[in-house]
C-alpha positions, 0 to 999 in steps of 0.5 A: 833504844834504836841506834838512830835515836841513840846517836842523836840523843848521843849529840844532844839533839832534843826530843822536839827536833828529834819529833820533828825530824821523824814528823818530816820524815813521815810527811816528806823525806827530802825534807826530812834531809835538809831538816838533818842537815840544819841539826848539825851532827859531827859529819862522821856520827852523820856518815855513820848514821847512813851506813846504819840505816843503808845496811838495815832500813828497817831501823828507820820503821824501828824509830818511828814506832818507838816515837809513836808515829805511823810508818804507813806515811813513810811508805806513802812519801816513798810511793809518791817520790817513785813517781 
């Protein structure tokens, strides 16, 4: 399993937010920023969270597969927030 998805899992968050967490992520990542803020992770799991994705963001493309939504809209919301 992905790391992103198993420290979630790991804080008990549920399928359906971790859904919508990655559903806002596609869409709009700031968003998808104050959707992570309102889970209420332990702040260390959430430093060690973005150390991960930091060193590796491909775990991020990972994720979205593994949940069965469409990257290309990621690097859509990334091309329009470089604007």
């Amino acid at each position: 399993m992905n790391p992103i998805l198993a420290m979630l899992k790991e804080n008990n968050i549920s399928n359906e937010q971790v859904s919508e967490l990655f559903q806002a992520l596609t869409q709009n990542p700031l968003a998808a920023m104050a959707t992570i803020s309102q889970l209420g992770l332990p702040q260390e799991s959430l430093q060690a969270l973005m150390g991960q994705v930091m060193q590796n963001p491909a775990l991020i493309e990972d994720a979205v597969k593994e949940l069965g939504l469409d990257f290309s809209k990621v690097e859509e919301a990334k091309e329009k927030l470089q604007k």
